[in-house]
C-alpha positions in Angstrom: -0.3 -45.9 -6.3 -1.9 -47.2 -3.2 -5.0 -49.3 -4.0 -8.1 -48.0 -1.8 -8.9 -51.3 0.7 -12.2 -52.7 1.0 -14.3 -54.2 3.5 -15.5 -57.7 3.5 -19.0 -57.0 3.6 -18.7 -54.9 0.2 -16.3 -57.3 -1.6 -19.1 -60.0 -1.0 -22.0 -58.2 -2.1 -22.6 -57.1 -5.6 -19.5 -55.7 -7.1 -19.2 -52.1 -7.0 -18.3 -49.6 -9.9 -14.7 -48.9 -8.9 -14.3 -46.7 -12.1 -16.1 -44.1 -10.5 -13.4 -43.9 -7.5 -10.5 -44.8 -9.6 -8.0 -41.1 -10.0 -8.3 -39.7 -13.5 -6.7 -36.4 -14.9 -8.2 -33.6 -13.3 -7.6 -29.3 -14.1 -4.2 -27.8 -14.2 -2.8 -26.2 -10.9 -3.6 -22.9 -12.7 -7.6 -23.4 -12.9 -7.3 -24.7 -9.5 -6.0 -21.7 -8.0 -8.0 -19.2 -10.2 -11.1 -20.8 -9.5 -13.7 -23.1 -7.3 -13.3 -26.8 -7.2 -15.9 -28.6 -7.4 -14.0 -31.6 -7.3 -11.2 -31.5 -4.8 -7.8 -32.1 -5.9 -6.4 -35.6 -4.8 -2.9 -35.5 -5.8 -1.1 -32.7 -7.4 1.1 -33.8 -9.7 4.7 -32.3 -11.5 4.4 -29.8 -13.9 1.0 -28.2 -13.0 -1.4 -31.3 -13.2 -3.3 -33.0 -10.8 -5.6 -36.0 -10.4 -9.1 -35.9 -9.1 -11.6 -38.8 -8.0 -14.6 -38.3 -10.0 -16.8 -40.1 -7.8 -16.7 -37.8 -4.4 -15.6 -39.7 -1.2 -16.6 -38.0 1.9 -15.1 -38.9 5.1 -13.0 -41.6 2.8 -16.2 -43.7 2.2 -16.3 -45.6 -1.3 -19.6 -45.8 -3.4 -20.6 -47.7 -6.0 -23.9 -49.2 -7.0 -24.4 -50.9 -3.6 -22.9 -48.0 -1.6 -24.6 -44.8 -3.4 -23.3 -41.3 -2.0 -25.4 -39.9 0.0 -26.3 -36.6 1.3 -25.7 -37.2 4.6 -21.9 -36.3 5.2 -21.3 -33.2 3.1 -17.6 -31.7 3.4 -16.4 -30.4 6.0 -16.9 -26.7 6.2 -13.8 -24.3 6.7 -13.5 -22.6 9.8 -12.7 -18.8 9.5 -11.8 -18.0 12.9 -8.3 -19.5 12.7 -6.1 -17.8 10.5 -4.4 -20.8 9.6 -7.5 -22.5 8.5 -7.8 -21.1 4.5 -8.8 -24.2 3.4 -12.0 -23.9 1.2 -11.7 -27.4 -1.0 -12.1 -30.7 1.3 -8.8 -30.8 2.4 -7.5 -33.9 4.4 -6.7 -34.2 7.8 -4.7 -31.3 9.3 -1.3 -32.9 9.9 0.1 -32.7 13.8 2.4 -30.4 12.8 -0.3 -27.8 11.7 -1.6 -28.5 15.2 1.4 -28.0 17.2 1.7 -24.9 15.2 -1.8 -23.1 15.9 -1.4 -23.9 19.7 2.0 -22.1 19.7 0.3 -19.0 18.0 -2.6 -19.2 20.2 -0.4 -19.3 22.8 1.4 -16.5 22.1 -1.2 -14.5 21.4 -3.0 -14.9 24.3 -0.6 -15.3 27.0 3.0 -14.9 26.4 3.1 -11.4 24.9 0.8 -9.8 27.3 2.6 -11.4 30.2 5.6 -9.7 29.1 4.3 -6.6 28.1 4.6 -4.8 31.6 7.7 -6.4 32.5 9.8 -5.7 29.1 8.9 -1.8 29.2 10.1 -2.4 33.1 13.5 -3.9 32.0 14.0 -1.2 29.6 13.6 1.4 32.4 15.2 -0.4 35.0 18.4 -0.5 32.9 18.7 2.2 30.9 17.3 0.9 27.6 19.5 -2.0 28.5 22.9 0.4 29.0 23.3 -0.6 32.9 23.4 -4.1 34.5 20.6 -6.4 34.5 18.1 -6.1 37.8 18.3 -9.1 40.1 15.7 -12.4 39.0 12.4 -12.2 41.7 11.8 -15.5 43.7 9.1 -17.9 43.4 6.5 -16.9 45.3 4.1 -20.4 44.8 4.4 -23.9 46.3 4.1 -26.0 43.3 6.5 -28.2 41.8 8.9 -26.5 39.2 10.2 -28.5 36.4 14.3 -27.8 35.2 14.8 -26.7 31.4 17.8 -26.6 29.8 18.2 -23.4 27.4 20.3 -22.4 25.3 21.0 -18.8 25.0 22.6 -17.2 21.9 24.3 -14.3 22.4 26.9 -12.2 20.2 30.0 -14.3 20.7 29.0 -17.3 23.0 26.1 -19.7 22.9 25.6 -20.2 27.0 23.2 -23.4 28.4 21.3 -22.5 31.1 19.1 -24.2 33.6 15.9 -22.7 35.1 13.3 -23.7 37.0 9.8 -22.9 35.6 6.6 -22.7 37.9 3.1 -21.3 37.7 4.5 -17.7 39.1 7.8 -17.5 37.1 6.5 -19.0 33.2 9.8 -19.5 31.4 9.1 -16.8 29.6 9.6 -14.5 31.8 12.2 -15.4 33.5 14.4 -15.3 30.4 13.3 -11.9 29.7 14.7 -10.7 33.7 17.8 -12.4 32.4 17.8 -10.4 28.7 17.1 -13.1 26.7 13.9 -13.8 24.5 12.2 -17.0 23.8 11.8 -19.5 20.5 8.7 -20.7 22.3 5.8 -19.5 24.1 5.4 -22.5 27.1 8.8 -24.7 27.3 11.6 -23.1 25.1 14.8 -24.7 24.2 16.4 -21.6 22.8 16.5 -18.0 23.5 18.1 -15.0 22.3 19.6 -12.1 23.6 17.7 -8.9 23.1 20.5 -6.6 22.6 21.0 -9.3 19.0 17.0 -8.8 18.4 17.1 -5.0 18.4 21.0 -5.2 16.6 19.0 -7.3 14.1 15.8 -5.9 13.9 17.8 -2.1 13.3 20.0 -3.8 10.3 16.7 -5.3 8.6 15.4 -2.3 8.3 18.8 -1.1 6.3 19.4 -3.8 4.4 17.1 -6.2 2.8 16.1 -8.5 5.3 17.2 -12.3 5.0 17.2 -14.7 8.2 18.5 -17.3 6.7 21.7 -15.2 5.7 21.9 -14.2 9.3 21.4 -17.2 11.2 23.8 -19.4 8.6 27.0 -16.4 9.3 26.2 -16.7 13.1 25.9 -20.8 12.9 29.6 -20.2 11.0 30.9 -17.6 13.4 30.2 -19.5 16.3 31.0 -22.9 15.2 35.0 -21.9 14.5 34.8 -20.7 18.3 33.7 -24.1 19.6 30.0 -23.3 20.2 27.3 -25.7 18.4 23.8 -26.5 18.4 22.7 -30.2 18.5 20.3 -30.5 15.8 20.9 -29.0 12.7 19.1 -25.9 10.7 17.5 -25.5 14.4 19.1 -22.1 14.7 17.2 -20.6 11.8 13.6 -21.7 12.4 14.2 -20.8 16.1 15.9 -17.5 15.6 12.9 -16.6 13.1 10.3 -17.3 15.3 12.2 -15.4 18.2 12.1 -12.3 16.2 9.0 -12.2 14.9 7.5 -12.3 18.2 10.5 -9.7 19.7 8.7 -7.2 17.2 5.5 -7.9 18.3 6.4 -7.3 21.8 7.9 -4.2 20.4 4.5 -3.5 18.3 2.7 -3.8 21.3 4.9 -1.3 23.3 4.6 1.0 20.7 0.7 0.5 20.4 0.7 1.2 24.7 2.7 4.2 24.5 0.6 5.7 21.9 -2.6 5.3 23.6 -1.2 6.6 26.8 0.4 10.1 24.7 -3.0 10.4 23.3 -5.1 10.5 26.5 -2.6 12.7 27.9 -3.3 14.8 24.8 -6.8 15.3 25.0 -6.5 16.0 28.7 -4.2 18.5 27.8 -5.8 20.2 24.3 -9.4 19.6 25.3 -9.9 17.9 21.6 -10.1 14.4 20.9 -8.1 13.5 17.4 -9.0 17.6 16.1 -12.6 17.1 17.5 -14.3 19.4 20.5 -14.9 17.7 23.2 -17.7 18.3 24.9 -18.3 17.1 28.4 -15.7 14.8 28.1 -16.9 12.9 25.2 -16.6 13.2 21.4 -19.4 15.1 19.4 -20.8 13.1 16.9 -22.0 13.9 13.8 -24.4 11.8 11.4 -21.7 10.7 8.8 -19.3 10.2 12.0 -16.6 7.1 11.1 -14.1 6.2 13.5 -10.7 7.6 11.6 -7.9 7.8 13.8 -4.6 6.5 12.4 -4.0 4.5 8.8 -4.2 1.5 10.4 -7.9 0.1 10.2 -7.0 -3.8 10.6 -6.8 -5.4 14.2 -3.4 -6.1 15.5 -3.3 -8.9 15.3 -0.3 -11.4 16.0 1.6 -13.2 13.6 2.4 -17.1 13.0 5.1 -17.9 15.4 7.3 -20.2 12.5 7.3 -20.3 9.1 4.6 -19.1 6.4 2.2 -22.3 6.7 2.1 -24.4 4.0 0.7 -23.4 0.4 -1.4 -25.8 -1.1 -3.1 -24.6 -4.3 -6.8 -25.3 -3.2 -6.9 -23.1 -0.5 -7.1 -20.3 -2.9 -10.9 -19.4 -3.6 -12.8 -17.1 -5.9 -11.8 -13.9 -3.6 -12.5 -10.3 -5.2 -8.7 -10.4 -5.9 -9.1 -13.1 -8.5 -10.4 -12.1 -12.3 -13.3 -13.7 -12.6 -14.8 -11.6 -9.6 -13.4 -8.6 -10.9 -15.4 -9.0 -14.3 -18.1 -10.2 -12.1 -17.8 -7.0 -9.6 -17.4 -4.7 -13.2 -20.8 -6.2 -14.6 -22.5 -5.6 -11.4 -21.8 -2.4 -11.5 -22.8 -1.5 -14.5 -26.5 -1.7 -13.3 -26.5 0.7 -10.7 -27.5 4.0 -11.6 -27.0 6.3 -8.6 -23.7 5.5 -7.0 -23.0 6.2 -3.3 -19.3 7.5 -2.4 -18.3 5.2 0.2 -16.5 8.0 1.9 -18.7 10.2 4.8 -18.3 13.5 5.2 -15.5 14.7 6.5 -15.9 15.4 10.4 -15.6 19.1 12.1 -12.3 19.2 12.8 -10.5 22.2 14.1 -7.3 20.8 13.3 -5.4 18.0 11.5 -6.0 14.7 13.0 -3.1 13.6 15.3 -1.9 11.1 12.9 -1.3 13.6 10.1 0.0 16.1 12.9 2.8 13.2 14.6 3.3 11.7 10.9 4.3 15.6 9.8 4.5 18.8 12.3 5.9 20.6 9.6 2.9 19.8 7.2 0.0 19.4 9.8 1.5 20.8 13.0 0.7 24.2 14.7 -2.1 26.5 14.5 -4.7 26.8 11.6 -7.0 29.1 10.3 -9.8 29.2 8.3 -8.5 30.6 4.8 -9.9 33.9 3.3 -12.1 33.5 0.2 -9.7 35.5 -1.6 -6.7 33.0 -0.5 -6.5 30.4 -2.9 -3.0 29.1 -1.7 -2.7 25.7 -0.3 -1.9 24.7 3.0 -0.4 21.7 2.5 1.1 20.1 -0.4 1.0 16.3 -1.3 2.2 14.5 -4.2 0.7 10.7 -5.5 2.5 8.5 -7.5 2.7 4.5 -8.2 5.6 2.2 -8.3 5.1 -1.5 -10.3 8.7 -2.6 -9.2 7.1 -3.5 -5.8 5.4 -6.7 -6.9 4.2 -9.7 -5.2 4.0 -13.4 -6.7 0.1 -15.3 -7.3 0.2 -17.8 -3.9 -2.2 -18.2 -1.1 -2.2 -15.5 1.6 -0.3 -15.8 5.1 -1.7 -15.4 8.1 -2.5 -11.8 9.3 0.3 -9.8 10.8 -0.3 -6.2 10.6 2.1 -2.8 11.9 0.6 -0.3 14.7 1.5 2.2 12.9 0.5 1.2 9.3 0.1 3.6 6.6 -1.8 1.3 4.3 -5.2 1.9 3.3 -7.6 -1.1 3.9 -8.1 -3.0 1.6 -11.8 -3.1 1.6 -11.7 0.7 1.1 -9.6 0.2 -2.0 -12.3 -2.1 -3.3 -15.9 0.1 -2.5 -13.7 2.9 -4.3 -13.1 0.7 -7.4 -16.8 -0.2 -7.4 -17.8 3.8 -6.9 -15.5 4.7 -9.4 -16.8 1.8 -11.7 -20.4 2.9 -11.3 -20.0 6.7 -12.3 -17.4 5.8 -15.1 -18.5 2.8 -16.9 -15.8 1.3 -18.8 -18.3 0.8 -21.7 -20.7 3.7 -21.5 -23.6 3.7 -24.1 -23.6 5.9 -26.8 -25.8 8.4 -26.3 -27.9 9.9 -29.6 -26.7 13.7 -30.3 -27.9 16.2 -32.6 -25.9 17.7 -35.6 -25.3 20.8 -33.4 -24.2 19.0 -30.2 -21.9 16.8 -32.3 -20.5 20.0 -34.6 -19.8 21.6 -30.5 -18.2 18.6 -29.4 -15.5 18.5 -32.4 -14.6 21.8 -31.7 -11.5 22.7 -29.0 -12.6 24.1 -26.6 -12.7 24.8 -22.6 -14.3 21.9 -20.1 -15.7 23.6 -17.2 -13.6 25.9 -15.6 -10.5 23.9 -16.7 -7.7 26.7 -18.1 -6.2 24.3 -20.6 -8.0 23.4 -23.8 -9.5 19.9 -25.0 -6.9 19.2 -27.9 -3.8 19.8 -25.4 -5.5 17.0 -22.9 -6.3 14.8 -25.3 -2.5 15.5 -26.5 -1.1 14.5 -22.6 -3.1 12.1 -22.3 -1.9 10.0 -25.7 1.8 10.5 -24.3 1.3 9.4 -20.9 1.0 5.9 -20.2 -0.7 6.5 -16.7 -3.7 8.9 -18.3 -4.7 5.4 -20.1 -5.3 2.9 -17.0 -6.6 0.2 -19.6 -2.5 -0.2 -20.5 -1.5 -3.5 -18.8 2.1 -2.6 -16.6 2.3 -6.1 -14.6 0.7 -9.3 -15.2 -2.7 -10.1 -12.8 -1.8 -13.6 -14.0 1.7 -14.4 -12.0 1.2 -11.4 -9.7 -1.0 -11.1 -6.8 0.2 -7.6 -6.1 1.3 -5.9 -8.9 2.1 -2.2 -7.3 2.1 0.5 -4.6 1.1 3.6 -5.3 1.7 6.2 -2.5 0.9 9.8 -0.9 3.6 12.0 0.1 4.0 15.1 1.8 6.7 17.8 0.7 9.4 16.5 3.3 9.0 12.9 1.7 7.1 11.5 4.9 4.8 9.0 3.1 1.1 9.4 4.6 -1.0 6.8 3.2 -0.5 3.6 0.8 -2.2 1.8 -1.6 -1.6 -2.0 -2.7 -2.1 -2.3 -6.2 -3.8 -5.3 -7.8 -4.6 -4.2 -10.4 -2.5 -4.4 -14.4 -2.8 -0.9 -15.0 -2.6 2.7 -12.8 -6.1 2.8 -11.9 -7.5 6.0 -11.0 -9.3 4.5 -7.7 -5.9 4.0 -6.0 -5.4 7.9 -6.5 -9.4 8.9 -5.3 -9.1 6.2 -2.2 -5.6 8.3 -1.4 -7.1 11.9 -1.5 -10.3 10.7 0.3 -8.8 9.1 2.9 -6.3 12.3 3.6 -9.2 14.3 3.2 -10.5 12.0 6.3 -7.8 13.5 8.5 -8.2 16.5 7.6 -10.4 20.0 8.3 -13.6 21.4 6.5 -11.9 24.2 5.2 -8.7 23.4 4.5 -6.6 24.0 1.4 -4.8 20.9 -0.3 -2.4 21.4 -3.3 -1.5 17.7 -4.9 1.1 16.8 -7.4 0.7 14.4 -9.7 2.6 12.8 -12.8 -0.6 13.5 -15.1 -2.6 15.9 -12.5 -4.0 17.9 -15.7 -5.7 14.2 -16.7 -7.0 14.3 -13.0 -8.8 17.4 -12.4 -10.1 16.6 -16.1 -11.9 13.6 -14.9 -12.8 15.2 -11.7 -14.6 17.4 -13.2 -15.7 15.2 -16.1 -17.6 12.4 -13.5 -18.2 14.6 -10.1 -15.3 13.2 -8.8 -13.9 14.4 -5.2 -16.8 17.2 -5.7 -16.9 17.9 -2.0 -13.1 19.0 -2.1 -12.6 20.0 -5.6 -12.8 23.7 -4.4 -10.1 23.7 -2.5 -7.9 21.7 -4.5 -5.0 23.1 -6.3 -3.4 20.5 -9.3 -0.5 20.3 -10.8 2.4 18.3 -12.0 5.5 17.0 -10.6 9.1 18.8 -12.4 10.7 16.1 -14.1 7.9 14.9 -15.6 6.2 17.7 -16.7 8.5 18.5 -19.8 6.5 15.2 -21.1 3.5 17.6 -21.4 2.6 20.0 -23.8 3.3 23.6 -23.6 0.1 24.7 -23.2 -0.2 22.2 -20.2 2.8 23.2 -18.7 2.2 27.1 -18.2 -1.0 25.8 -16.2 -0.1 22.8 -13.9 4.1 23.8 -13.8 4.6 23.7 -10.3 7.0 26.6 -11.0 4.4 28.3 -13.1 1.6 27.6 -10.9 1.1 30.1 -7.5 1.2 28.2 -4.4 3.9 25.9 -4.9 6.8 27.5 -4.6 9.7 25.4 -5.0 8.6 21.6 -3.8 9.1 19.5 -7.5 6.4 16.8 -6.3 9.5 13.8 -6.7 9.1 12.7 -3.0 7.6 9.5 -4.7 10.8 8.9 -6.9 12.7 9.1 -3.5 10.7 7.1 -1.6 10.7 4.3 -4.0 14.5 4.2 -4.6 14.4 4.0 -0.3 12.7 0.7 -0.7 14.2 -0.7 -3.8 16.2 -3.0 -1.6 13.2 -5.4 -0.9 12.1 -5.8 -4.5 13.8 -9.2 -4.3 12.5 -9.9 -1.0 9.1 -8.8 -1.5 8.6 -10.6 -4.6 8.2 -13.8 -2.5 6.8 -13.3 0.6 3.3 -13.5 1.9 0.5 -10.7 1.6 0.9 -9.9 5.3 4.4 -10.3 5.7 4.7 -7.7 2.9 2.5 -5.2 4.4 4.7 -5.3 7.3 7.7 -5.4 5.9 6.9 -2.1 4.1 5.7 -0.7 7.0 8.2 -1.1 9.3 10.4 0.3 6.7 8.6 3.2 6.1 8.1 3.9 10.0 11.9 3.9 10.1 12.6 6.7 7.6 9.5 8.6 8.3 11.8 8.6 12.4 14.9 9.6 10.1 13.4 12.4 8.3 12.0 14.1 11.8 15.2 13.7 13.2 16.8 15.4 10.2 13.8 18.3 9.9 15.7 21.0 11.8 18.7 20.3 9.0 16.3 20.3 6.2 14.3 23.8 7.3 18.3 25.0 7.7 19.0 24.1 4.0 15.8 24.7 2.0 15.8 28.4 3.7 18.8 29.4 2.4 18.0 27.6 -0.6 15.3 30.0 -1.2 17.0 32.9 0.2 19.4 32.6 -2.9 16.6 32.3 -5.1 14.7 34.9 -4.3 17.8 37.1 -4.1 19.3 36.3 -7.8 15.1 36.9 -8.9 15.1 40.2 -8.0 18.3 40.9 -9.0 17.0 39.8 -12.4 13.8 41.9 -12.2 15.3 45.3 -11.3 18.1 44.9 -14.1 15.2 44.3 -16.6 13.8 48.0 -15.9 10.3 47.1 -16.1 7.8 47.1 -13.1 6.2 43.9 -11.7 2.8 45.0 -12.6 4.0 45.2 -16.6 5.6 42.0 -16.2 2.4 40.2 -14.4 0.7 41.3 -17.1 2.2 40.1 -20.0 2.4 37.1 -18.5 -1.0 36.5 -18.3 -1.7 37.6 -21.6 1.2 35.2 -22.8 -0.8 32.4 -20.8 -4.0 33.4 -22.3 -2.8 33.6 -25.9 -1.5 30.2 -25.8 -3.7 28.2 -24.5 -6.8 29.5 -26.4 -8.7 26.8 -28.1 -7.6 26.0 -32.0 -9.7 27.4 -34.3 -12.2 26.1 -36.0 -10.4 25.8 -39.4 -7.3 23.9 -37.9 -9.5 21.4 -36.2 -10.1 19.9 -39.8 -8.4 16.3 -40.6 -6.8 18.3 -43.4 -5.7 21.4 -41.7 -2.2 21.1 -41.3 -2.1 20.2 -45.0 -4.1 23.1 -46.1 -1.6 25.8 -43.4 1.7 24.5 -45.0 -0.2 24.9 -48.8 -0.9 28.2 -47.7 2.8 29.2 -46.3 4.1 28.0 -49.6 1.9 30.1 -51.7 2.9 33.0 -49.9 6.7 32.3 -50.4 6.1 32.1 -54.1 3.9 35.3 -53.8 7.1 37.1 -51.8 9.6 35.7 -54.4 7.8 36.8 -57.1 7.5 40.3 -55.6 11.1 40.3 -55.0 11.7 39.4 -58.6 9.5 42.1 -59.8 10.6 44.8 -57.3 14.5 44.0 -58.7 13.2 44.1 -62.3 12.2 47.9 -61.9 14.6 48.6 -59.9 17.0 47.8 -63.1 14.7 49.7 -65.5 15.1 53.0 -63.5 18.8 52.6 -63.0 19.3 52.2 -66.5 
């Protein structure tokens, strides 16, 4: 270990206390990462230890007796405004390389993508989406002195070295991009790629799971038994990385142009801004009015231009995604007595918002009506479900990178749900004092509210389902970050929204945050039928804490097919989506698909940053979500025959039973209200079932001993 050096004027003073600067065993990388060092972290050591200096050096200054610490030169505070400056815990000084790094992504951000912005959707008409021949390069229009770079260009068989000439009017930059080719760097790049391998690339990342490295090693190997190879080694894959991730920010950036300019032409066109009236050419605004246009409420922000910056356990704080703030955050709330839903009021639309109406025309699209109060069918259908396969290892969080199209819900929103829900629902409520006669009405099955299924049958669900009981632990909070997704889909499998998961269990905020949010997008009036694994355990606690309350009368629940023969009967004539009016015959599995779509980046996902991770997902969902409105003409085609087959072998059925629809409607009901009438009073005993089989026994005795008699005379008049 490298001895700390002293000055000559402290060595010949009094000798100082060098036990107080000499490294001694400090906490385990776990409790550094979980929680707020004091202390920083001199050296980390193997095996999760580290050693600390107990006497705190600031500025590398040694005290001791003659050289007491002094107040004067506190630690450095961390500067937020960079998003590669997490560092909480005195860190050292930030290496050259971390420098080099934040100037390229400053760079980037600021100047090279919006220089090429206009001039890459230019290229793409210009040549056909690159079908036809590249235009001619433009001159240089300025007098200053050019300087000569050398680049290397990969393209799909050849790797060619070209020289250009780069001046204040023609960056290099942009000149690769007139000649096809995409830079590694912002200023002075030594390597470009061709587009036409960005977009090949970028189109099979989004089919298979992606992997650069795999990539960038088979075209290292491919080009290398041609003849064709690079000076310095492994420079290929940093390189081609950083190429790409800014190509598909270029192409975010596109997209996020082209939007805005289809939505002014829309509210030129419609005279309604996002479903809203306008009225003298601006948006009317109501009190509660929240700015809710597409998922996507983070800034686009760019992304790091090379690899994930490096993770040093310090960095990581006491964040609300750590335990200690989450038992800190439930204790909190515990104290507040009239909780505020974090959600406003709904605005006036007339329509679906344009997000919900470009994300799904089939769903959102067209014209809609106010409902009659007689109509209780929905008008859209959605089912929720969560996914713990999706996980995400405990490490410090990348810098910000997020999709323009993004169908995550923010995370913040996630978080003032969890408190809302926390305050209504404590997790340890008090008991309350009840009279003999309140406790005698709450033993007995019966009906909550206007719920159609009894007590005993929830209580029942909910002791089979795993998900009714979020306490259950599915994923560890202690090696995971991110433990799930849990996800909103429409009846053509288009997911809508997305939540990220942190917590162990299926929490029942990640389904509220999902339902408000749609709700967001939505009309005043209109009618919303959701699918759910345990929907019967939803509207129960809906109704149970005020829940949802300014929807729950339009709201139709029920549960998806496959998982509804986990329920009890009595549950299953109510929420059965084929027992249940309104659904017809959507089986509330476009979860389940949506999930084995995405099952490819479990590995991938696993270790990646937070960001990186959101966008990954979301360029993967923005891709089939563009497959399944391609294929939507194909699906209407199938699905109407579908239930043109149906209906016909249903009424076949019901005019060969020779009974009219009104007698069968009837019994049915009277089926449905028969068995799911609360248990009586005498089978709600702990010794009920006990006391009914005692019962059924006696009266076989009773019936043989009838039998036995009956036979007996039967003898005696025979004879």
């Amino acid at each position: 270990m490298v001895r700390p050096k002293l000055s000559k004027e402290l060595v010949r003073g009094s000798p100082c206390v060098l036990a107080s600067s000499t490294p001694i065993a400090g906490p385990s990388r776990r409790q550094i990462v979980q929680t707020r060092a004091k202390i920083p972290t001199l050296v980390l050591l193997p095996h999760g230890k580290s050693l600390i200096q107990k006497g705190y050096v600031p500025n590398g200054r040694l005290h001791g007796k003659n050289n007491p610490p002094d107040d004067h030169h506190p630690p450095p505070e961390p500067n937020n405004d960079n998003p590669f400056d997490n560092d909480t815990i005195d860190a050292p000084m930030v290496s050259r390389h971390r420098r080099k790094r934040e100037n390229q992504w400053q760079k980037w951000k600021t100047q090279t993508i919006p220089l090429l912005l206009q001039p890459y959707m230019l290229l793409l008409y210009a040549t056909n989406g690159l079908r036809d021949p590249l235009p001619g390069r433009q001159s240089c229009t300025c007098d200053s002195p050019g300087k000569t770079l050398q680049v290397y260009i990969v393209r799909f068989d050849v790797i060619e070295k070209v020289p250009i000439t780069i001046c204040k009017c023609a960056p290099a930059a942009l000149q690769l991009l007139e000649m096809g080719c995409f830079p590694s760097a912002p200023i002075e790049p030594e390597l470009a790629v061709d587009i036409k391998v960005l977009e090949f690339v970028s189109t099979l990342f989004l089919n298979i799971a992606p992997n650069r490295t795999a990539w960038t090693k088979t075209v290292e190997s491919f080009l290398s038994s041609r003849g064709y190879r690079l000076e310095n080694e492994d420079s290929l894959r940093k390189r081609f990385s950083n190429a790409l991730r800014w190509f598909n920010t270029l192409q975010d950036e596109v997209t996020c142009f082209v939007n805005s300019v289809i939505e002014t032409a829309r509210r030129e066109e419609t005279d309604l801004d996002d479903g809203l009236p306008i009225s003298g050419g601006e948006r009317q605004s109501t009190p509660s009015h929240r700015q809710i246009n597409a998922p996507p409420a983070r800034e686009s922000i760019i992304q790091d231009p090379d690899l994930d910056p490096p993770v040093t356990p310090s960095r990581v704080t006491l964040t609300s995604s750590t335990p200690q703030a989450r038992k800190q955050r439930r204790r909190d709330n515990e104290d507040v007595s009239d909780p505020i839903n974090p959600f406003p009021d709904p605005l006036p639309r007339q329509r679906p918002s344009d997000y919900l109406r470009s994300a799904c025309p089939l769903c959102f699209g067209g014209t809609f009506h106010e409902p009659d109060a007689n109509d209780h069918d929905p008008q859209a259908i959605v089912c929720v479900d969560a996914c713990f396969t999706q996980k995400r290892n405990s490490g410090a969080r990348d810098p910000p990178r997020s999709h323009p199209c993004s169908v995550f819900v923010p995370e913040t929103e996630v978080e003032n749900m969890e408190r809302y829900v926390a305050q209504k629902r404590p997790t340890n409520p008090r008991p309350q004092k009840r009279t003999r006669r309140e406790e005698e009405d709450e033993a007995c099955d019966h009906y909550e509210g206007p719920l159609r299924v009894p007590k005993s049958v929830l209580d029942d669900c909910k002791a089979s389902f795993t998900a009714a009981d979020d306490r259950r632990e599915k994923a560890s909070t202690q090696f995971f970050d991110d433990t799930a997704l849990m996800a909103l889909v429409c009846r053509h499998d288009i997911v809508l929204f997305l939540a990220n998961v942190r917590s162990a269990g299926e929490k029942q905020h990640y389904v509220y945050v999902l339902i408000e949010t749609l709700f967001q997008h939505l009309p005043q009036w209109f009618r919303l039928g959701l699918l759910y694994d345990i929907g019967c355990q939803l509207e129960r606690s809906c109704f149970k804490w005020n829940f949802l309350d300014r929807y729950l009368k339009r709201m139709v629940f029920g549960i998806s097919v496959f998982h509804a023969f986990g329920h009890q009967w009595a549950c299953q004539i109510v929420y059965h989506p084929r027992k249940r009016e309104g659904f017809g015959l959507t089986d509330g599995e476009g979860c389940e698909r949506v999930w084995h779509s995405i099952s490819k980046l479990i590995a991938v996902l696993r270790v990646c940053g937070y960001h990186e991770r959101l966008y990954t997902l979301d360029r993967q969902i923005y891709n089939a979500r563009l497959d399944i409105l391609d294929r939507l003409g194909q699906w209407l085609l199938k699905r109407t025959r579908h239930a043109s087959d149906k209906r016909t072998s249903a009424e076949a059925i019901l005019h060969g039973c020779g009974q009219s629809q009104a007698f069968l409607r009837s019994q049915w009901a009277a089926q449905v209200e028969h068995q799911t009438k609360p248990l009586p009073i005498l089978e709600q005993r702990a010794s009920s079932g006990k006391d009914a089989l005692q019962a059924i026994l006696d009266l076989r005795k009773g019936r043989d001993v009838l039998k036995e008699r009956i036979k007996f005379l039967e003898d005696a008049v025979l004879s």
